[in-house]
C-alpha angles and dihedrals in degrees: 000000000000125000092236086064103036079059093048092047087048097042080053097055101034083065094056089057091052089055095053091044085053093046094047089055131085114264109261089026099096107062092166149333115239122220131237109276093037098096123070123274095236090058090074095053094046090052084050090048095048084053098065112093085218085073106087108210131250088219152033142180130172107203138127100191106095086214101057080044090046091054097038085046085051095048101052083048085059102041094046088039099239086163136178124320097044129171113220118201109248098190089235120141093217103025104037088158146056123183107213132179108229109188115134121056108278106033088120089063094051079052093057093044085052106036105022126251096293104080135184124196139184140197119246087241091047093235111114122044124211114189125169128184122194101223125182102289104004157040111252127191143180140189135210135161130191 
């Protein structure tokens, strides 16, 4: 199969994603996708970093209740000021990005539900970095800014 068609199947289905992440949000929540191309570059090189088990984490939290992970998720955002809008990493090839407005308690949980438990966020000015993996017994997250 060419490259040119392996891009276009995934381009296709890719879309279809988009539109369930839109659909599984509150109404008002999505403002855009960003495209490729549209984060730092330095973005990129601190996630790889985080994912080296030689990277302690800042933070750590053992729950199982998406609520408990939802609050803690929304008050690291605070404390480090990833404030609205944010952008939260959606692990798509062709839209990595989705720029949400977070305004009312709970908005982390609907994020989860849409993205899955590992989350990555990033502040409007693309300066500080929030990102959060769900390990085997535990939250993990790490922060990082330009």
């Amino acid at each position: 199969m060419s490259e040119a068609l392996q891009q276009k199947i995934l381009l296709a289905k890719e879309k279809k994603e988009k539109e369930r992440i839109l659909q599984s949000l509150p109404s008002g929540m999505v403002e855009e996708f960003l495209l490729p191309g549209e984060a730092p570059e330095w973005v990129a090189d601190r996630f790889a970093k985080f994912t080296s088990t030689a990277t302690p984490p800042h933070y750590s939290i053992t729950t199982d209740y998406r609520g408990e992970l939802g609050s803690w998720i929304e008050s690291l955002a605070r404390k480090h000021d990833i404030s609205n809008p944010m952008l939260a990493g959606t692990g798509l090839r062709n839209f990595p990005w989705v720029k949400c407005r977070c305004t009312s308690p709970g908005w982390a949980e609907f994020l989860i539900s849409a993205l899955g438990r590992d989350l990555s966020l990033l502040s409007s000015d693309k300066r500080r970095l929030l990102v959060v993996f769900e390990e085997e017994y535990e939250y993990i997250a790490f922060m990082a800014t330009e």
